[in-house]
N, C-alpha and C positions, 0 to 999 in steps of 0.2 A: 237759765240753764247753766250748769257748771259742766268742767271736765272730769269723767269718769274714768278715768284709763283708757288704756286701747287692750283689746282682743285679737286675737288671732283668724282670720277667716277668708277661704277658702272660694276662690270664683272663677267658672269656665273663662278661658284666654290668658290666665295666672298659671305659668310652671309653680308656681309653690305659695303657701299659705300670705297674705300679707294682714299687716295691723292697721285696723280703722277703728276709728277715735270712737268712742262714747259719752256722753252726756247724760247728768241728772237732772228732771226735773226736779224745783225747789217746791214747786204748790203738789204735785199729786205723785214724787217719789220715781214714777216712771225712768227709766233709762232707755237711750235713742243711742243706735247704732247708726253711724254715717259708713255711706258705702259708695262704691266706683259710680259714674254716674253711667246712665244705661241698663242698669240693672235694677229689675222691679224688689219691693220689699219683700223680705225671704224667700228671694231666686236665687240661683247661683247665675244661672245661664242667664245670656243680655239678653235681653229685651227686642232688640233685632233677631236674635238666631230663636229665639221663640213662634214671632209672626212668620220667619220666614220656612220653619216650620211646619206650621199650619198650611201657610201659601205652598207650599210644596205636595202637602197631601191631598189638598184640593186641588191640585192642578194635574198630577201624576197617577194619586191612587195609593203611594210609597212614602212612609217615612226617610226622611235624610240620614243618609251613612254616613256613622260615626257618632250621633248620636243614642244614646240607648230608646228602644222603641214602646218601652213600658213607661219613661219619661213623657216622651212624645204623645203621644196616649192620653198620660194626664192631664200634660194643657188642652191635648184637645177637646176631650171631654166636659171638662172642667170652663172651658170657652163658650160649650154648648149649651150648658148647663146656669151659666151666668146670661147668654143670651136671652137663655127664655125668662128667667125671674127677671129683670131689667127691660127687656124691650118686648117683651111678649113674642107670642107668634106669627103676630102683626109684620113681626121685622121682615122686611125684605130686600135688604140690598145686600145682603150676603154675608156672609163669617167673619174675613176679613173688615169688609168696615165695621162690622162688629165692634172687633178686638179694635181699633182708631177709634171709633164711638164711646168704646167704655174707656181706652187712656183718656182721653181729653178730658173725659169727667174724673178722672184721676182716679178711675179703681184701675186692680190689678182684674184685667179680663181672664189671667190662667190659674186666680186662685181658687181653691173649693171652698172659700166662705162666701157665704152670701150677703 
């Protein structure tokens, strides 16, 4: 891999844009954005203030203020959604480990691909 420039881009806990490096793949062309670490690929928000999130609506009933709640929404859904194509209906030890279950196997538990 070589260095591609850097970009400009945007991440909850950042007052303002910062530039993270990119790289080209030499065999398949591809270009790799490095980004803060904490942060899942094409999130903005960490990775912590995601689970905890979730762990919040599960717990209370309420989305966390300050966050937009049509965001909020998405990972949740999108958590649900992932749960079931991956661990079936089987799963039972709850959302949360879930979302721990699917990092360790290193997908993004709040994205909508499958």
């Amino acid at each position: 891999m070589w260095g591609h420039g850097f970009v400009l881009a945007c991440f909850d806990g950042y007052n303002h844009a910062i530039e993270i490096k990119r790289c080209r793949c030499p065999d398949c062309g591809c270009i790799f954005r490095f980004r803060p670490q904490g942060y899942f690929k094409r999130f903005q928000a960490r990775t912590e203030t995601i689970r905890s999130s979730i762990a919040t609506k599960l717990q209370t009933g309420k989305w966390v203020a300050g966050i937009g709640r049509t965001r909020q929404r998405h990972w949740f859904k999108a958590l649900t959604r992932k749960m079931k194509a991956h661990l079936t209906d089987a799963w039972d030890k709850g959302v949360l480990a879930a979302f721990d279950y699917l990092v360790d196997k290193g997908l993004v538990p709040v994205s909508r691909s499958i």
